[in-house]
N, C-alpha and C positions, 0 to 999 in steps of 0.2 A: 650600339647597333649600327650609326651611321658608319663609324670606323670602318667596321665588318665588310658593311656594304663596297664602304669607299676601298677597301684592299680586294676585296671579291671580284669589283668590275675591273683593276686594273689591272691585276691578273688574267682575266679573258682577255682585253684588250689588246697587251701586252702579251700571251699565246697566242691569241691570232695574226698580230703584225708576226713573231719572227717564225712561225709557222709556213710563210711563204719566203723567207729570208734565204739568201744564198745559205747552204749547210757547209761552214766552217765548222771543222771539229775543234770541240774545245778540251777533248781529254784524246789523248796519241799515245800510241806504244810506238814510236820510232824502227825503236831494235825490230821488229816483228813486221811491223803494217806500214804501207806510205802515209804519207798525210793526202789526203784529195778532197778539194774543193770542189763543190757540185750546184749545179742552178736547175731549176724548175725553167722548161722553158715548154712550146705549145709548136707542134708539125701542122700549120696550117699551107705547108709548099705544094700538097695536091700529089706527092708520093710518100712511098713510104723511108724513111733513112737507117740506112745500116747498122748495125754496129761496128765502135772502133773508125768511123767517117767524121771529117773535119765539117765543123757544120757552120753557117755565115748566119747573121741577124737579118730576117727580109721585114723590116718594120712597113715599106707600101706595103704588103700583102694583108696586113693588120685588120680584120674588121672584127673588134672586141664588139662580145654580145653585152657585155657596160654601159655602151653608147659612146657616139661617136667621141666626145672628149678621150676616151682614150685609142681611139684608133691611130693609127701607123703609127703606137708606142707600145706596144705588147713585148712579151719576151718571146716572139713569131721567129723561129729556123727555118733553115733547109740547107738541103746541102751546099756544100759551098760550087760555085759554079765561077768565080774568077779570080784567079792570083793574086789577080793586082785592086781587087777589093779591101777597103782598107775595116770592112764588120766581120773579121774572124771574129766569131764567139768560142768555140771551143771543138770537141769531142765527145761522140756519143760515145756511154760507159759501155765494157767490158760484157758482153754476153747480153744487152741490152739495148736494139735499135729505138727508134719510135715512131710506130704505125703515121700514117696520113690521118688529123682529124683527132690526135690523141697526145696526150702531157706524156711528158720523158725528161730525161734526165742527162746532161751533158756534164764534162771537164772542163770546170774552166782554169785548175792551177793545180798540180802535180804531175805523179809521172802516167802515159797512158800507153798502148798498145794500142795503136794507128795505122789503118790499112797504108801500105805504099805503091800498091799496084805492080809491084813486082822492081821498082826503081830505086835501090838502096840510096837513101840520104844519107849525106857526111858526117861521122860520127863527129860530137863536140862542135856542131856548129848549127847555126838556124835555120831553122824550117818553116815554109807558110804553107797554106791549106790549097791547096792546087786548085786547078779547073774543073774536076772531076769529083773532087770532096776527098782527094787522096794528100798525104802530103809528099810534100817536098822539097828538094834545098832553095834556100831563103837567093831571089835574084835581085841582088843588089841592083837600087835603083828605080827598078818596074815596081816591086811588090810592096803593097802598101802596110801591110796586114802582118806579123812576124806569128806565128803558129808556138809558138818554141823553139827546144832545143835538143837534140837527137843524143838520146843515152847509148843506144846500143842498135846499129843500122838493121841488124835483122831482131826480131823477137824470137827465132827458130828454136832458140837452147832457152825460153822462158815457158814455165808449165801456161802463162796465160792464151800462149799463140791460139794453143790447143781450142780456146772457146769463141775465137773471130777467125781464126785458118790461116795459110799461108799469105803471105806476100806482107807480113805488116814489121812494124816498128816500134822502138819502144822510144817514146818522146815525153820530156821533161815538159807539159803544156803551161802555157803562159803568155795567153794573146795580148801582141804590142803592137802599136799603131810603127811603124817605119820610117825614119825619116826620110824621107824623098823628095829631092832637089834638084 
């Protein structure tokens, strides 16, 4: 019976740790579906964020109802509002912004459909998450943050454009620190 017990508890324990766990798929159809990595993350920025916007980690903003040991360390977004920020976190998903005040769900590693505000970025080369939460092309030097990397400069010939609208892009995301020197 204590067996039972002892395999019963770690089982909940162990469902609730990766219950919150970044969602890495672990069974892919390649041929058919992208692979896309996703995090649980909290819009405490005091707007609401779009979808298909490059969004930054604002951990000051952080005040976890936890208690303070975990304050300015939450997984706290907002849009991204500086280039040369080196906390790109990712993109909000596909037909899914996330209200002010409410969990959502971001890109942090595959490929996404990313507003560009009307500003085609260069195909096959890097991108970071602008001043605006929009992206675009990676400026060597200033920008701390690498957003990705630009598959196709418009999304216009992809059925997904249809569900975030014109002006956007499709980008292979995969937020890297820059080296700037």
């Amino acid at each position: 019976m204590r067996k039972l017990f002892l395999v019963l508890a770690l089982l909940l324990v162990f469902g609730v740790v990766n219950s919150y766990a970044t969602n890495i798929p672990t069974v892919t159809d390649p041929k058919n579906y992208p692979t896309v990595w996703t995090e649980l993350v909290y819009n405490g920025s005091g707007s609401d964020i779009a979808t298909g916007m490059c969004v930054s980690w604002t951990f000051d903003a952080c005040d976890s109802d936890a208690g303070t040991i975990y304050d300015d360390t939450g997984a706290w977004v907002q849009t991204s509002s500086d280039e040369s920020s080196p906390w790109t976190a990712g993109v909000t998903t596909i037909g899914k912004g996330i209200a002010n005040g409410a969990v959502g769900t971001i890109i942090i590693r595959g490929p996404a459909v990313v507003h560009n505000n009307n500003v085609l970025p260069t195909v096959n080369t890097e991108v970071s998450a602008g001043a605006a939460g929009y992206v675009e092309d990676e400026v060597v030097g200033s920008d701390e943050a690498m957003l990705g990397v630009v598959i196709k400069a418009s999304a216009a010939g992809n059925d997904i454009e249809a569900d975030i609208g014109a002006g956007s892009s499709l980008i292979f995301i995969q937020p890297t620190l820059a080296n700037v020197e």
